[in-house]
C-alpha positions as CSV (number, residue, x, y, z in Angstrom):
1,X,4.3,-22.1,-0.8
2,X,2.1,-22.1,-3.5
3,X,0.7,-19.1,-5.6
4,X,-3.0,-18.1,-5.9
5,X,-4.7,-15.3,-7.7
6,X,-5.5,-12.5,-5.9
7,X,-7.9,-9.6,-6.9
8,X,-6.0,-6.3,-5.8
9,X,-8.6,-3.4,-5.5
10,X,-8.4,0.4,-4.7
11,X,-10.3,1.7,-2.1
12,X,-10.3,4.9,-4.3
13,X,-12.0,3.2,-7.6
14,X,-9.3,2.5,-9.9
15,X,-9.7,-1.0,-11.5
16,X,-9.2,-4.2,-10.0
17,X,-5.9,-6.3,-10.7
18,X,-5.4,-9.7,-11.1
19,X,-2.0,-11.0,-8.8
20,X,-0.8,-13.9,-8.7
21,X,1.3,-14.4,-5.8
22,X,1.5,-16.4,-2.3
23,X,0.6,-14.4,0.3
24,X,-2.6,-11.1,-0.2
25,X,0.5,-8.5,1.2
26,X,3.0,-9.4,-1.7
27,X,0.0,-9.4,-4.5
28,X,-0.7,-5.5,-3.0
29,X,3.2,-4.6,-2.8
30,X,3.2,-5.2,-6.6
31,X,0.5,-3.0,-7.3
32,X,2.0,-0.9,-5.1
33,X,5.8,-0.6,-6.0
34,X,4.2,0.3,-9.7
35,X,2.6,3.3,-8.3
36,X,4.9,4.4,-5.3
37,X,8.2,4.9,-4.4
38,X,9.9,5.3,-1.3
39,X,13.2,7.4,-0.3
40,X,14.4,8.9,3.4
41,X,13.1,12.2,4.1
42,X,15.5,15.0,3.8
43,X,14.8,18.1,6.6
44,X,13.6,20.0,3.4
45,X,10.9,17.3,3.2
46,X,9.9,17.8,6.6
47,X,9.6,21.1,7.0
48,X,7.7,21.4,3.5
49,X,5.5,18.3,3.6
50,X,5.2,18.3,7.0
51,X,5.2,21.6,8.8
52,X,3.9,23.8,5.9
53,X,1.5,21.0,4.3
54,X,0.0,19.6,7.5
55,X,1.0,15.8,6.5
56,X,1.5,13.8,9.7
57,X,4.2,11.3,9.9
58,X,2.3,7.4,9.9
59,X,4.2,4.0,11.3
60,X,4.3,1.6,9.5
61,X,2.3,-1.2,10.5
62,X,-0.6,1.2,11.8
63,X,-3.8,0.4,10.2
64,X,-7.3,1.7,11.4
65,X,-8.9,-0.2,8.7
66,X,-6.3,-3.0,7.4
67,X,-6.4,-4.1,3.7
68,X,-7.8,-8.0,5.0
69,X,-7.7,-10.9,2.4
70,X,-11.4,-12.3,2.0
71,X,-11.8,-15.6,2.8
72,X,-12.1,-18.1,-0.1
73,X,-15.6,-18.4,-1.5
């Protein structure tokens, strides 16, 4: 498959990146991996995060307002 540029942008302002990549989804997981990480949740996490912080536990794959790729201009 080939690769394209993508333009990556926050929804909470930061500046726009420049991807390229093959599919919209990989072009945001680099972005991504850069500023997250991911690890299983210990009970200590749970009960501080989630029962003393008030965080909710999200799915994965649960989007009220997904990240679309814009069509091509």
């Amino acid at each position: 498959m080939a690769k394209r540029v993508y333009v990556v942008e926050s929804k909470k302002g930061a500046a726009p990146r420049l991807v390229n990549a093959t599919i919209g989804s990989s072009a945001i997981a680099h972005v991504a991996k850069q500023e997250y990480t991911a690890r299983v949740a210990k009970q200590t996490d749970l009960i501080d995060i989630g029962m003393k912080k008030g965080v909710k536990i999200e799915e994965a794959g649960d989007f009220d307002d997904p990240a679309p790729v814009a069509p091509e201009a």
